[in-house]
TIRO-2110 file (N, C-alpha, C; in Angstrom, 1 decimal):
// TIRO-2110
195.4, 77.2, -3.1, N, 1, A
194.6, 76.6, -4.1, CA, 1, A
193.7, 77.6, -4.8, C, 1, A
193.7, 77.6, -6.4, N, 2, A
192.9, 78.3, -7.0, CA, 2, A
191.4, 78.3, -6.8, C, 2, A
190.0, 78.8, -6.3, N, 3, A
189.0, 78.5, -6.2, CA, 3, A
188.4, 79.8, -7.6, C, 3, A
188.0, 78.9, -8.8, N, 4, A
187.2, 79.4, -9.9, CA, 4, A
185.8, 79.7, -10.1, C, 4, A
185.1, 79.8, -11.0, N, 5, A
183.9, 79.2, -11.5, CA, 5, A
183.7, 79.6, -12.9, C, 5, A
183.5, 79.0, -13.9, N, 6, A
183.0, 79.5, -15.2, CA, 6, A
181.1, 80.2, -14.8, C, 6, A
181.5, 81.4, -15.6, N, 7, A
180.4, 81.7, -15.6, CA, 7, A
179.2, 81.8, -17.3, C, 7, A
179.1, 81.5, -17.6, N, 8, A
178.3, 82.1, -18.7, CA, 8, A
176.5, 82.8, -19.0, C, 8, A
176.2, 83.2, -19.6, N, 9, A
175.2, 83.8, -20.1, CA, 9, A
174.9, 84.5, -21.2, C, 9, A
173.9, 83.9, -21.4, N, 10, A
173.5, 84.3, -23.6, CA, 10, A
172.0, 85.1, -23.3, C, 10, A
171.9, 86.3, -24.3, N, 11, A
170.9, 86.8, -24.5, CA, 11, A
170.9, 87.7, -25.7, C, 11, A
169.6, 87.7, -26.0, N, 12, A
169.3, 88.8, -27.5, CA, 12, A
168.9, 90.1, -26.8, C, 12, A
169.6, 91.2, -27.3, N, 13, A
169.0, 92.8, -27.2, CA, 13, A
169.3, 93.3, -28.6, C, 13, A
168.0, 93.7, -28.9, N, 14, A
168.2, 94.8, -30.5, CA, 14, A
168.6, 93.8, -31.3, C, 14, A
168.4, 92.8, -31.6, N, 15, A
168.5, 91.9, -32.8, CA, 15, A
170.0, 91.3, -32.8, C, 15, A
170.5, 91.8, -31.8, N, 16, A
172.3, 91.2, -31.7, CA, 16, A
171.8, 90.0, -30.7, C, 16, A
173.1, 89.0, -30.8, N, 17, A
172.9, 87.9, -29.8, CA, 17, A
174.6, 88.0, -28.8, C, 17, A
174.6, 88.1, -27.2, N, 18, A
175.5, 88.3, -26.7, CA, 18, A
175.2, 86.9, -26.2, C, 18, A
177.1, 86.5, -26.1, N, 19, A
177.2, 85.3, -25.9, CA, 19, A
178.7, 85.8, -24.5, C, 19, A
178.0, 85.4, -23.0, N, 20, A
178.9, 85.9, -22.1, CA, 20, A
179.5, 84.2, -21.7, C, 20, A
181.2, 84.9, -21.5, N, 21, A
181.6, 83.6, -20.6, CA, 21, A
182.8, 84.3, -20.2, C, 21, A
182.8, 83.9, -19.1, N, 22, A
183.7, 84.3, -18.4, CA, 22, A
184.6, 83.1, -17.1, C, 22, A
185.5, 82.5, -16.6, N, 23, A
186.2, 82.2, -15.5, CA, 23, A
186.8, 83.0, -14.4, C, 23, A
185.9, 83.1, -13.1, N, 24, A
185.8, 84.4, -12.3, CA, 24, A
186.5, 83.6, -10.8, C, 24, A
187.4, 84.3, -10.6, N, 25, A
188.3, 83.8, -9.5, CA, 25, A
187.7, 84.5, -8.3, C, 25, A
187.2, 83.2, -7.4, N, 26, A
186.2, 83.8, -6.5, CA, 26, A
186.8, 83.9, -5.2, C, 26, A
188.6, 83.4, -4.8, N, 27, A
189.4, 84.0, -3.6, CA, 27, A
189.2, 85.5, -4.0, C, 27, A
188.9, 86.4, -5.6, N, 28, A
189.1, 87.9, -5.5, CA, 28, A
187.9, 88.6, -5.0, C, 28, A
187.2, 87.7, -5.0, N, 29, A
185.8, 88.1, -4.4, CA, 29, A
185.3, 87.9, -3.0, C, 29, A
186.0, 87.4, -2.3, N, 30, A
186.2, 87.5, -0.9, CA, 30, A
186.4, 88.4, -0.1, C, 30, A
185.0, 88.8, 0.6, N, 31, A
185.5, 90.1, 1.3, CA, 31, A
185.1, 90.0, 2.6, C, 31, A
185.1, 91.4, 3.1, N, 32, A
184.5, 91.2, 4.2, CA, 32, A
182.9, 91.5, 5.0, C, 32, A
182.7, 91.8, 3.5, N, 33, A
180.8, 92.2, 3.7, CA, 33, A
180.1, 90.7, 4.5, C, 33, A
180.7, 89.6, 3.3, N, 34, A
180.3, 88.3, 3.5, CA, 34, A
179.1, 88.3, 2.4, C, 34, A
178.7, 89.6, 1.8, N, 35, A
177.9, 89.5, 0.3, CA, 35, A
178.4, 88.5, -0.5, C, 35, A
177.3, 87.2, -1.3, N, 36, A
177.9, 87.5, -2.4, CA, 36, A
178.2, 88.0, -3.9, C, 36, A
178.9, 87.8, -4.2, N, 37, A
179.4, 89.4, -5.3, CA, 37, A
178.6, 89.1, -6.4, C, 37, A
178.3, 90.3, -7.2, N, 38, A
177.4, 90.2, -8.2, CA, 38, A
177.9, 89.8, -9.4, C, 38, A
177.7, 88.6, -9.4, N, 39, A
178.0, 88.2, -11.0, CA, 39, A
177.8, 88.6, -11.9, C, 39, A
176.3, 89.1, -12.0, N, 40, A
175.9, 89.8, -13.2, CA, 40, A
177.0, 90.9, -13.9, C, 40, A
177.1, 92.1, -12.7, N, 41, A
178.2, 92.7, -13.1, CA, 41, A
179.4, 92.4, -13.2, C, 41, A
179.8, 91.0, -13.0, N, 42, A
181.9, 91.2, -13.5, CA, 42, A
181.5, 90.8, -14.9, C, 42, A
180.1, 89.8, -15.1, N, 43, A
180.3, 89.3, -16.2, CA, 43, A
180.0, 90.3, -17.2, C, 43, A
179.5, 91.5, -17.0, N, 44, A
179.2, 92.2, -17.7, CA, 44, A
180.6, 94.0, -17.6, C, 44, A
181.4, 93.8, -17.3, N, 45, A
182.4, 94.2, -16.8, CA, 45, A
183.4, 93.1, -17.9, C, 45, A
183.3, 92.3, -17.9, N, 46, A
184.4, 91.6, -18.7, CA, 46, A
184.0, 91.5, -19.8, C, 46, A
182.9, 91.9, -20.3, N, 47, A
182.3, 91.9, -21.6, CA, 47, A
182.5, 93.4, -22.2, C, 47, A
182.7, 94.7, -20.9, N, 48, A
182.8, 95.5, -21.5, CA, 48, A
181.4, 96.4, -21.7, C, 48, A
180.1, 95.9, -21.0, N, 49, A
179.2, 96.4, -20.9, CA, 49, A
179.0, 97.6, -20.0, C, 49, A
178.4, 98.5, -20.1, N, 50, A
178.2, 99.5, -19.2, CA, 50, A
177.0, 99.4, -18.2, C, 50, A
177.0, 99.4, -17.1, N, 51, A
176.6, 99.3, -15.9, CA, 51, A
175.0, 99.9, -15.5, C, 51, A
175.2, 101.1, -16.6, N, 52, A
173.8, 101.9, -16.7, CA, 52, A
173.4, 102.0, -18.2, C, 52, A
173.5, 100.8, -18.5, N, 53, A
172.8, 100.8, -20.4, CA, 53, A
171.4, 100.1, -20.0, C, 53, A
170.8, 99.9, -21.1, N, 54, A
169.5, 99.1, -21.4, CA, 54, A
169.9, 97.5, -20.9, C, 54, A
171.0, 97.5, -21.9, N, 55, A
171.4, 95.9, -22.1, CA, 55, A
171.9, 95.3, -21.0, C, 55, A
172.5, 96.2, -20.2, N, 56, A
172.7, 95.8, -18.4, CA, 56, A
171.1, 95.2, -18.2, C, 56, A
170.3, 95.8, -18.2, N, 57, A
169.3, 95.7, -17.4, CA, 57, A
168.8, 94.2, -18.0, C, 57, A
169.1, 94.1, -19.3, N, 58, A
168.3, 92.7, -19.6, CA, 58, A
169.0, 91.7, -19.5, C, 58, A
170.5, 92.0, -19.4, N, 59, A
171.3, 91.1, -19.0, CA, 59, A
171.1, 90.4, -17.3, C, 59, A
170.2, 90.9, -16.8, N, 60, A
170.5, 91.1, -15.2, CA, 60, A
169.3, 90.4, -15.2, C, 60, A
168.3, 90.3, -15.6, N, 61, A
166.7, 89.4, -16.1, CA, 61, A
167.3, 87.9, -16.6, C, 61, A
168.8, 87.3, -16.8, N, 62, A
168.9, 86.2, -17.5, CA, 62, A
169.6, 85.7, -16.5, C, 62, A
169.3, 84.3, -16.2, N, 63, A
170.1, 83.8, -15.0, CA, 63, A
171.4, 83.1, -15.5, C, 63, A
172.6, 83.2, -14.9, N, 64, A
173.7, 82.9, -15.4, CA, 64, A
173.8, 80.9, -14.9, C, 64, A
174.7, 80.6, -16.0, N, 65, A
175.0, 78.8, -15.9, CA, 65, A
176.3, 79.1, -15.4, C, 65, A
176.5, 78.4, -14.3, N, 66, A
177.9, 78.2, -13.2, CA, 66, A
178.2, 76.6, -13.8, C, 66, A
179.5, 76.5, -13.8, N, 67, A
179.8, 74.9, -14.2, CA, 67, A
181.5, 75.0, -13.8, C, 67, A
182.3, 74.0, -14.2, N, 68, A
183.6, 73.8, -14.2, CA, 68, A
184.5, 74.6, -13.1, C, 68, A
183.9, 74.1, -11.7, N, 69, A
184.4, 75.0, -10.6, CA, 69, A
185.8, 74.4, -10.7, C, 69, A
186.4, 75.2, -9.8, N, 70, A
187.8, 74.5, -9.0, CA, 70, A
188.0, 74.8, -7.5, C, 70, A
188.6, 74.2, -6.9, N, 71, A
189.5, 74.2, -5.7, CA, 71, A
188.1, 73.7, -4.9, C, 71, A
188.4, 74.6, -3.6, N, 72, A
186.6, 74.2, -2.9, CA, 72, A
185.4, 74.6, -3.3, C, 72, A
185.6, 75.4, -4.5, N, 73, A
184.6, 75.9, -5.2, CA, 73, A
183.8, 74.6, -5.9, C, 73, A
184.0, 73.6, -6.0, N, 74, A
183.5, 72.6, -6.5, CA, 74, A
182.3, 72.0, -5.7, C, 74, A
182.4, 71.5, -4.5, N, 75, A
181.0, 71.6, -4.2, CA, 75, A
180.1, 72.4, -3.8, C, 75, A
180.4, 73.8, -4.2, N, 76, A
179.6, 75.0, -4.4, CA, 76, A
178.8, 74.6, -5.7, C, 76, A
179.0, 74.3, -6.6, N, 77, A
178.8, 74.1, -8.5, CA, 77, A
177.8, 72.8, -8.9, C, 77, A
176.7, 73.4, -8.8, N, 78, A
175.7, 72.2, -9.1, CA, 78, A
174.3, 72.6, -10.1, C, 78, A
174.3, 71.4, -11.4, N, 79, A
173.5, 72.1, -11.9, CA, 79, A
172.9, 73.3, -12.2, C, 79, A
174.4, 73.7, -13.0, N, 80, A
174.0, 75.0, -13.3, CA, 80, A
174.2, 76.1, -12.7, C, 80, A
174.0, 75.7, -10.9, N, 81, A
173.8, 76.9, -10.1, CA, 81, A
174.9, 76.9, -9.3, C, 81, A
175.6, 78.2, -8.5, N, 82, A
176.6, 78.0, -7.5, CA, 82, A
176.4, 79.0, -6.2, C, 82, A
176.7, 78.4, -4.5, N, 83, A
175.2, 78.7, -3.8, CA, 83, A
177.0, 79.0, -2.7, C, 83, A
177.1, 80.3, -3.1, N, 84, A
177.6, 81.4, -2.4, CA, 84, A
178.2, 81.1, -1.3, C, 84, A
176.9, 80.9, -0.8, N, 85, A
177.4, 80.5, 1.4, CA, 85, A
178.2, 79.1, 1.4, C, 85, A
177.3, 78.2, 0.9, N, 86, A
178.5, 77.3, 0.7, CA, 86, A
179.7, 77.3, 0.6, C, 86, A
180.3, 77.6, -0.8, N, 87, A
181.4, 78.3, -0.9, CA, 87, A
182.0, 79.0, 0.5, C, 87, A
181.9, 79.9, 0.8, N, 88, A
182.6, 80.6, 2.1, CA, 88, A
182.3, 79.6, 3.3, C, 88, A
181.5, 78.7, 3.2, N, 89, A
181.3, 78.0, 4.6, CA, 89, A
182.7, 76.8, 4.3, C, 89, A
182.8, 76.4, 2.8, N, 90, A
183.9, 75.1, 2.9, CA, 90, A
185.3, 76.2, 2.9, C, 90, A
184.9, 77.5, 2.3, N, 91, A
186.5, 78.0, 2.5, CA, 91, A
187.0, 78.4, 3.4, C, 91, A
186.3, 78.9, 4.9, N, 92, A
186.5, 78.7, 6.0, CA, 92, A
186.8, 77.4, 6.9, C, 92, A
186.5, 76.2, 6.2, N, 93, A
186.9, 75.5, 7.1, CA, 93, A
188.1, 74.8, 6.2, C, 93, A
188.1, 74.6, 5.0, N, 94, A
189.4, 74.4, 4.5, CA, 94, A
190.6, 75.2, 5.3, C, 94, A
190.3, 76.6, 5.5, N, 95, A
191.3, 77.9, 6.0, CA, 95, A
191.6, 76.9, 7.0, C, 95, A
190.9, 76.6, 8.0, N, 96, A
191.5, 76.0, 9.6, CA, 96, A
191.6, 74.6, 9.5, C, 96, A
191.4, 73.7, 8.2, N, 97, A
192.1, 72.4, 8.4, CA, 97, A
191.2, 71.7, 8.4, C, 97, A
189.3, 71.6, 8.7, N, 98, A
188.6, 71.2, 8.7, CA, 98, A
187.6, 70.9, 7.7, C, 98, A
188.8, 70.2, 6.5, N, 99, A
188.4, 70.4, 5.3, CA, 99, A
186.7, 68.9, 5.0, C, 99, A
186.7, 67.8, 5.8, N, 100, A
185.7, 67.5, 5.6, CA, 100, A
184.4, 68.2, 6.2, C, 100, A
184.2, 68.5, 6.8, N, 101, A
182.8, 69.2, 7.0, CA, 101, A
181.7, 68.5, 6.9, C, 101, A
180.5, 69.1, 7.2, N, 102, A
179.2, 68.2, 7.0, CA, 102, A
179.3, 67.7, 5.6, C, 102, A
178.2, 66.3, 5.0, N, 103, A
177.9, 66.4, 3.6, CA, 103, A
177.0, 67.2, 3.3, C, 103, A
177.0, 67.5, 1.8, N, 104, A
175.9, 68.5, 1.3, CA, 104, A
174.9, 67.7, 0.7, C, 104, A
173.4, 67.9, 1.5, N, 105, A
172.6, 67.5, 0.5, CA, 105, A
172.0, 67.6, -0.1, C, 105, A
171.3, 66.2, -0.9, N, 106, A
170.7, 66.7, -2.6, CA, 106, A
169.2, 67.1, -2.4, C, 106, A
END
């Protein structure tokens, strides 16, 4: 099962308006740190931004909108926001079969 997440983020630098979106497959972001991976940078990586510009930095000041998950990434995806551990806690128990798990609450 594919686990996704749209990511986007909009911001003005220098009179330009960057408008980021991205669909970031988060089984590739699975490692074994157990970090999780910096969004800022793929979305800025997929944009083509450089890592050590100005515009990185202001881009990294804007908090990114998570929406339209998939697979178990879905009840990771709320309001905007998407809450990492979660994610790896339901993909581990999906892995071994124990796909209900506790409920998450509001």
């Amino acid at each position: 099962m594919n686990n996704t997440v749209r990511a986007r983020l909009a911001l003005s630098f220098k009179g330009e308006t960057y408008e980021l979106d991205s669909v970031i497959d988060l089984d590739g972001c699975l490692g074994e740190s157990g970090a999780a991976p910096n969004f800022h940078q793929l979305l800025a990586r997929t944009a083509g931004i450089d890592p050590y510009s100005y515009l990185y930095e202001v881009l990294e000041a804007h908090e990114i909108e998570f929406s339209d998950a998939t697979g178990v990434a879905v009840r990771s995806c709320r309001d905007g926001r998407f809450d990492w551990t979660q994610f790896e806690q339901d993909g581990a128990r999906n892995r071994t079969g124990n796909v209900s798990g506790p409920s998450r609450k509001k």
